[in-house]
C-alpha positions in Angstrom: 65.0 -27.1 10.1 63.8 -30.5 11.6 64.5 -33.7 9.4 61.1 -35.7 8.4 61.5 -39.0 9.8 61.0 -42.1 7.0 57.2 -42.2 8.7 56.3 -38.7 8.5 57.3 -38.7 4.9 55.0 -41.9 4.3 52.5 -40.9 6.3 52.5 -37.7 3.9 52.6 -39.3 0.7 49.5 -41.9 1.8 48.1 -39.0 2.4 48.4 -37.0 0.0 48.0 -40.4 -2.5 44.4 -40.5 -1.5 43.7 -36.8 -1.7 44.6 -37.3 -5.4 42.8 -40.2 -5.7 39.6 -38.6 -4.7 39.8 -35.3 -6.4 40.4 -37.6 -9.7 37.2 -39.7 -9.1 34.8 -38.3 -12.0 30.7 -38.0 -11.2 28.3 -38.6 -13.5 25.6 -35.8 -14.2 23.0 -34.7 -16.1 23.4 -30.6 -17.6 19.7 -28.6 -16.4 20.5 -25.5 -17.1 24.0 -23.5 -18.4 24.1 -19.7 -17.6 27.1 -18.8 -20.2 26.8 -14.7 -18.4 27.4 -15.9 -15.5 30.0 -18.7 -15.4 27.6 -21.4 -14.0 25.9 -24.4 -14.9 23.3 -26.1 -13.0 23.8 -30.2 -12.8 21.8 -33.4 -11.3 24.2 -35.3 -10.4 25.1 -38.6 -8.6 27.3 -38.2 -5.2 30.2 -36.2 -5.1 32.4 -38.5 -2.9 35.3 -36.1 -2.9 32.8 -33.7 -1.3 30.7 -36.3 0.9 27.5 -34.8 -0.8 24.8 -36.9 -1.5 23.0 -36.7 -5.4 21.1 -33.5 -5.8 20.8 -30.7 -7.7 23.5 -27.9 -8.0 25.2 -24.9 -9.0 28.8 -24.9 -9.7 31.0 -22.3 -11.1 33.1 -23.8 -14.0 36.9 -23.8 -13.5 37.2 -23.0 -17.4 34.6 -21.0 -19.6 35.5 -23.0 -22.6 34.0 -25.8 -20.4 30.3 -23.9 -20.9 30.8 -24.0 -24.3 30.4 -28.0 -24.3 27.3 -28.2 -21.9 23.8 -27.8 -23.0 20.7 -28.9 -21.3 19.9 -32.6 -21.0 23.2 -33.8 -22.1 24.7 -36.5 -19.9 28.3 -35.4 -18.4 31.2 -37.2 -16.2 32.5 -34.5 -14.4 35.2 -33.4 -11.3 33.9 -30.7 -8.9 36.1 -29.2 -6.0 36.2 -26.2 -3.9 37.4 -23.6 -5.7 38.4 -20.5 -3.4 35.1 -21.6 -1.1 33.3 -22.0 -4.6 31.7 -25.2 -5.5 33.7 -25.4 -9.1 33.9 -27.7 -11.9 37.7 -28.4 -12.3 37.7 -31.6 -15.0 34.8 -32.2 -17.7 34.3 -35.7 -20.2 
C-alpha cells in the first residue's frame, strides 16, 4: 500500500471540502406541479450551481416520498438537487 504524502491528503480534503460545500448550497424554487404516483415534482427554479444549470424548468425525482407530501403547486421552496444514480433527484427540502 503506498503512504499519502501530507499534500495528497490536503489536496484531498480541499477537495472534497468544496464538493460538500456545493452539494449543501440550497436553490430556491417555486413547486408547478407534484405527481405523488410517480415520485416527481416539477420546479422553477433559480440556478443549480452544484449542477452548473442555469434557472429553468424541471423534473426531479424526490430522494424521499415524504418530501412530496410537503410540495403543492405554487408554494415557494429552498431546495438541494443532485444526481441520484444518473437521476436529477431532490436530496434536501426547506
Amino acid at each position: 500500500m503506498r503512504k499519502l504524502t501530507t499534500l495528497m491528503i490536503a489536496a484531498m480534503i480541499a477537495v472534497t471540502g468544496c464538493a460538500a460545500a456545493l452539494a449543501t448550497e440550497y436553490t430556491k424554487g417555486k413547486v408547478k406541479k407534484v405527481d405523488m404516483k410517480a415520485g416527481k415534482v416539477t420546479i422553477i427554479h433559480e440556478e443549480l450551481t452544484n449542477l452548473d444549470m442555469p434557472a429553468m424548468t424541471m423534473v426531479f425525482r424526490a430522494a424521499d416520498p415524504a418530501m412530496l407530501e410537503k410540495m403543492n403547486p405554487g408554494d415557494d421552496i429552498e431546495f438541494i438537487a443532485d444526481r441520484v444514480k444518473g437521476k436529477l433527484t431532490v436530496t434536501e427540502l426547506k
